[in-house]
ROGUVO-590715 format. One record per residue (C-alpha): residue in three letters; x negated, y, z negated. Coordinates in steps of 0.2 Angstrom, whole numbers, padded with zeros to 4 digits, always signed. Layout:
BEGIN
ALAXYZ ...
***
This chain:
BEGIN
UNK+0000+0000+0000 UNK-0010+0018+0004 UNK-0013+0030-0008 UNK-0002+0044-0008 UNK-0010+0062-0009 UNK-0004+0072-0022 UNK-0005+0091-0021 UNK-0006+0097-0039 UNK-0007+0115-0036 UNK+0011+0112-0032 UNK+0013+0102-0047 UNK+0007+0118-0058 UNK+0015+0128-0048 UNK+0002+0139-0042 UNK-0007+0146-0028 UNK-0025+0137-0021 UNK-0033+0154-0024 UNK-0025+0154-0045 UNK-0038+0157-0059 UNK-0045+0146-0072 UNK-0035+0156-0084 UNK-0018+0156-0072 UNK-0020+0139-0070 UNK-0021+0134-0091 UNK-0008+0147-0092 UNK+0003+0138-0080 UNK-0002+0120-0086 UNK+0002+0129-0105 UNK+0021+0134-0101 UNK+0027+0119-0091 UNK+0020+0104-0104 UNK+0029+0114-0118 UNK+0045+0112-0107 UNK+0041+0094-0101 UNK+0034+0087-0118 UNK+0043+0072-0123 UNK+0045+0076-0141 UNK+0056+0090-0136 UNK+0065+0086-0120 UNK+0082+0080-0120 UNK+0076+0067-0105 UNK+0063+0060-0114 UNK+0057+0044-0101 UNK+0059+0057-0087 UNK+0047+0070-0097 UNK+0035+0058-0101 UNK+0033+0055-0082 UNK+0033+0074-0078 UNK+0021+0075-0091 UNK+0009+0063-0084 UNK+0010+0072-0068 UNK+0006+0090-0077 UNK-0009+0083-0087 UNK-0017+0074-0071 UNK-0015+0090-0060 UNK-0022+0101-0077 UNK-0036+0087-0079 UNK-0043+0092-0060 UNK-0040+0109-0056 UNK-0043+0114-0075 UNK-0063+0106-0072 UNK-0072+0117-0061 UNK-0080+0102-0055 UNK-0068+0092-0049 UNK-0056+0106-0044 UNK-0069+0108-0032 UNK-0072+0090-0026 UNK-0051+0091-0022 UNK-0051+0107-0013 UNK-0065+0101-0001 UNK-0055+0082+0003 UNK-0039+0086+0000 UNK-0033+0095+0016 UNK-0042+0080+0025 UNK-0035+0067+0015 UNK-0020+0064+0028 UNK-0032+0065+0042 UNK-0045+0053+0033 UNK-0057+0065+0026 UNK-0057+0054+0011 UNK-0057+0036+0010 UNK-0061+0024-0005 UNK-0075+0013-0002 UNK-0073-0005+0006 UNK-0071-0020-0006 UNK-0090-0026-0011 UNK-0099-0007-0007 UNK-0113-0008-0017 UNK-0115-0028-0017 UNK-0128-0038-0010 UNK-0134-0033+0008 UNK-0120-0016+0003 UNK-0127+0003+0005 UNK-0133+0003-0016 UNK-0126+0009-0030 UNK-0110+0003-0039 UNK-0095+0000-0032 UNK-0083+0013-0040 UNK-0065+0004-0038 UNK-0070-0012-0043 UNK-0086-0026-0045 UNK-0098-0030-0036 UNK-0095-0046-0030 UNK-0080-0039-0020 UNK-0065-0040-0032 UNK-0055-0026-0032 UNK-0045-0020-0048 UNK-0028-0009-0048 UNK-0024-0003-0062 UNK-0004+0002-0072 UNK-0001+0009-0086 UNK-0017+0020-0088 UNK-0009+0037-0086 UNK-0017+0039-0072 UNK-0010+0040-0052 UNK-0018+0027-0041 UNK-0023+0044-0030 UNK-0034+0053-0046 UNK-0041+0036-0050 UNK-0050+0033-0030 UNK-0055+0051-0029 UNK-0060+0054-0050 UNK-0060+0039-0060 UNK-0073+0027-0068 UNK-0069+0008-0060 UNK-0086+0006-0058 UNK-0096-0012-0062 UNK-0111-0011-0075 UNK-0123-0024-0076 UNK-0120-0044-0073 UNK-0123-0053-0057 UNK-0111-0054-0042 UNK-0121-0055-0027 UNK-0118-0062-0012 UNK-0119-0080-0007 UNK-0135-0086+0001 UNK-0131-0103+0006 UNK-0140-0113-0009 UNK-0134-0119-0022 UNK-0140-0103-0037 UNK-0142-0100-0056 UNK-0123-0098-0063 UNK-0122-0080-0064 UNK-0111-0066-0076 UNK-0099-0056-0067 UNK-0099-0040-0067 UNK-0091-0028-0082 UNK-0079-0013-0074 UNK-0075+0002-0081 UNK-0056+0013-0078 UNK-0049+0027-0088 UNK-0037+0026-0101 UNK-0026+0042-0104 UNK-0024+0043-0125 UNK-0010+0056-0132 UNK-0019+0065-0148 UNK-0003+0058-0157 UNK-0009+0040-0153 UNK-0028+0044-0159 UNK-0020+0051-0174 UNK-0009+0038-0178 UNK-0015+0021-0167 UNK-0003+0014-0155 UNK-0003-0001-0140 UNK-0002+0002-0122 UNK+0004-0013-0110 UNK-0008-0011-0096 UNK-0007-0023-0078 UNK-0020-0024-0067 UNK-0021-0032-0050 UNK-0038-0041-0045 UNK-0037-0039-0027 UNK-0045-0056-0023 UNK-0028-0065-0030 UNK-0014-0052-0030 UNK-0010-0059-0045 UNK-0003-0046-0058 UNK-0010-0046-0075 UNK-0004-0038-0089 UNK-0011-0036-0107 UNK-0006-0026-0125 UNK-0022-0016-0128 UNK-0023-0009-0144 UNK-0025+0009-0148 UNK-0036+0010-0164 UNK-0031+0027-0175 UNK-0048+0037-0175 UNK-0051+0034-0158 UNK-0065+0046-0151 UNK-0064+0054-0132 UNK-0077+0042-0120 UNK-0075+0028-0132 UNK-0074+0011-0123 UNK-0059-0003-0127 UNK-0066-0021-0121 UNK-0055-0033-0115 UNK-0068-0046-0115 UNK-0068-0059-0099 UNK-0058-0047-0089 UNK-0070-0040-0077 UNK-0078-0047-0061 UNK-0079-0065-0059 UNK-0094-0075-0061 UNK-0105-0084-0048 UNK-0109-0103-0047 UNK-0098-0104-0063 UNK-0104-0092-0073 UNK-0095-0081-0086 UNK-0082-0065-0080 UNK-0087-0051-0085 UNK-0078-0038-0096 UNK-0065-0024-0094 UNK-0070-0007-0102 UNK-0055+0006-0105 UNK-0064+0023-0109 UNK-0053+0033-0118 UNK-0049+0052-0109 UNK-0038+0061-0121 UNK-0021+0069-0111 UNK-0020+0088-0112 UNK-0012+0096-0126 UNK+0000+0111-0124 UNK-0004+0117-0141 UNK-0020+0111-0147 UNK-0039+0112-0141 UNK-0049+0096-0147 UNK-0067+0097-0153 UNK-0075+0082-0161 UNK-0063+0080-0174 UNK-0057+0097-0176 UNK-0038+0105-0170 UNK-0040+0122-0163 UNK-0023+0133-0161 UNK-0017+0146-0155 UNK-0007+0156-0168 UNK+0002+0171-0163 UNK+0005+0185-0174 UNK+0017+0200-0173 UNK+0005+0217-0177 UNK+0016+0221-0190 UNK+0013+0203-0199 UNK-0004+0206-0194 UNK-0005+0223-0203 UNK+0008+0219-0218 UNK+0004+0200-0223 UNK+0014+0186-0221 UNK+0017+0168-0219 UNK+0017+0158-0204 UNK+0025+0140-0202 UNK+0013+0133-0188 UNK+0016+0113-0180 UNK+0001+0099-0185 UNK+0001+0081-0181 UNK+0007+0079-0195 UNK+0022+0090-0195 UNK+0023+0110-0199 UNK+0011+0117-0211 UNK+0014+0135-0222 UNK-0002+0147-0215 UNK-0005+0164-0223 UNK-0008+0177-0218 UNK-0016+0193-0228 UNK-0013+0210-0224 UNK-0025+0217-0211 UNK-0028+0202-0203 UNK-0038+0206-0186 UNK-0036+0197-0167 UNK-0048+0179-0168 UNK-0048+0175-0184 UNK-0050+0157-0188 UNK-0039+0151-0204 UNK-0045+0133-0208 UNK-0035+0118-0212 UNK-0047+0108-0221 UNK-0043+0089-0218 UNK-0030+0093-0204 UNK-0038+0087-0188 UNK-0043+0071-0181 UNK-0046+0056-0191 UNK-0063+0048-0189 UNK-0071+0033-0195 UNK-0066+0026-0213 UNK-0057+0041-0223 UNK-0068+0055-0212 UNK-0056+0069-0205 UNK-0059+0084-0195 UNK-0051+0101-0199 UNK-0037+0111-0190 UNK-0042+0130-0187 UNK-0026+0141-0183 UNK-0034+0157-0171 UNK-0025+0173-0175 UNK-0018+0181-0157 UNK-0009+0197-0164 UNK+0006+0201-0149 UNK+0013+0217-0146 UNK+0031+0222-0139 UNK+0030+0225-0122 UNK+0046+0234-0124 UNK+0053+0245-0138 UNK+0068+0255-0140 UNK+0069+0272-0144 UNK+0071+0271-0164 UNK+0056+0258-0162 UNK+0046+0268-0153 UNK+0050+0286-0165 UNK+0045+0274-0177 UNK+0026+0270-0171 UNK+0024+0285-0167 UNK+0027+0290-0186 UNK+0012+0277-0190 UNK+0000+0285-0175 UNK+0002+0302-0183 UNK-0002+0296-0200 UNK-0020+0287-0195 UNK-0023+0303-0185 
***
């Protein structure tokens, strides 16, 4: 079945010439709509959302946004095609083969959070190590297949909790569907790796498969910035809370949390959470950092506006 290009500046809604900031903007205000623990439709959100984080997770990368614009326009015209089953085997060009093992055996992955289209052009199904090499016509040392790598989209709400994920793949020698329950662990980092041991290429001369890597890509957050273990959010603040002092309920992964704020509180301030973040490994836990963004009206009525006018006057 071929791959079906996807155009994810129509995805985000915005034009190929948009911003790195237009584009988090746009990516900002449409997962907040589509986000599953907030829409009425929540299977069809999820869906949307997949689609809004894989178009973020390119043209949000300068890198890869780049890699898009130049085989994009020729995908349909074959300006882009995968590699041939068994590139980078024995007699192939070098290298790995990036959709599968050496030894020829393709792998299509479900369930990953990724598009078939993303995974060709940007993911990791690449073979490490282990044997696979091509027949010679003798009889050979029983060799290791090959171990494969693929991406695995994680939501920060299953690296805080733990979760499991059915995921299927096809080995493209068989056809034959496979499907597995992968286990999520809580504490999960970003670019750890989930083994699924035996599941990679097959052996030579009956030797031993080799393994299935899932390396864990955390999915885009409308709210949250991720650093190590630390939350970072965006926390707006009205000036007059800003100058006066106040307390601000603000959402967590672990449900709303009571910040305050003190009088005279200035534009990038950091207010810590301590113990709020990420959890690591044993009882380890990073810290949430709320950063102050006072907002002001961008439209005022007349008593408002006598009003601030008043305050001008008196700091003059």
């Amino acid at each position: 079945m071929p791959v079906q290009f996807r155009d994810y500046y129509e995805t985000l809604g915005v034009s190929k010439t948009a911003t790195q900031d237009e584009i988090r903007s746009a990516f900002r205000k449409l997962a907040r709509k589509y986000h599953p623990d907030v829409a009425a439709d929540k299977v069809a959100a999820e869906e949307k959302f997949k689609e809004i984080n894989e178009a973020y997770e390119v043209l949000g990368d300068p890198e890869k946004r780049k890699k898009y614009d130049e085989y994009g326009s020729n995908w349909q015209q074959g300006g882009f095609q995968p590699p041939p089953p068994g590139y980078g085997g024995a007699g192939g060009r070098g290298g790995a083969n990036p959709f599968g093992s050496d030894d020829g055996t393709e792998f299509h992955f479900g369930g990953t959070g990724f598009s078939d289209f993303f995974e060709q052009m940007f993911g990791n199904r690449r073979a490490r190590g282990g044997g696979g090499g091509g027949w010679s016509g003798y009889e050979s040392e029983p060799m290791r297949g090959q171990d494969v790598e693929a991406d695995l989209l994680v939501t920060l709400e299953e690296a805080f909790h733990g979760s499991t994920r059915q995921i299927s793949f096809r080995r493209g020698d068989s056809g034959k569907v496979e499907t597995y329950t992968v286990r999520i662990p809580k504490g999960v980092r970003e670019g750890q790796r989930i083994r699924l041991a035996g599941q990679g290429g097959s052996g030579a001369a009956g030797g031993s498969a080799g393994d299935l890597f899932l390396r864990v890509k955390f999915q885009k957050h409308p709210d949250y910035e991720v650093n190590g273990l630390d939350l970072y959010y965006d926390m707006e603040v009205p000036a007059w809370e800003a100058v006066l002092g106040s307390e601000i309920a603000i959402p967590t992964l672990e449900g709303r949390a009571k910040v305050k704020i003190q009088p005279g509180t200035q534009s990038g301030k950091h207010l810590r959470l301590p113990g709020r973040g990420l959890p690591g490994k044993g009882d380890v836990r990073g810290d949430f950092y709320a950063v102050v963004q006072v907002t002001v009206p961008t439209s005022i009525s007349a008593s408002e506006q006598e009003l601030w006018q008043k305050i001008a006057a008196l700091h003059k």
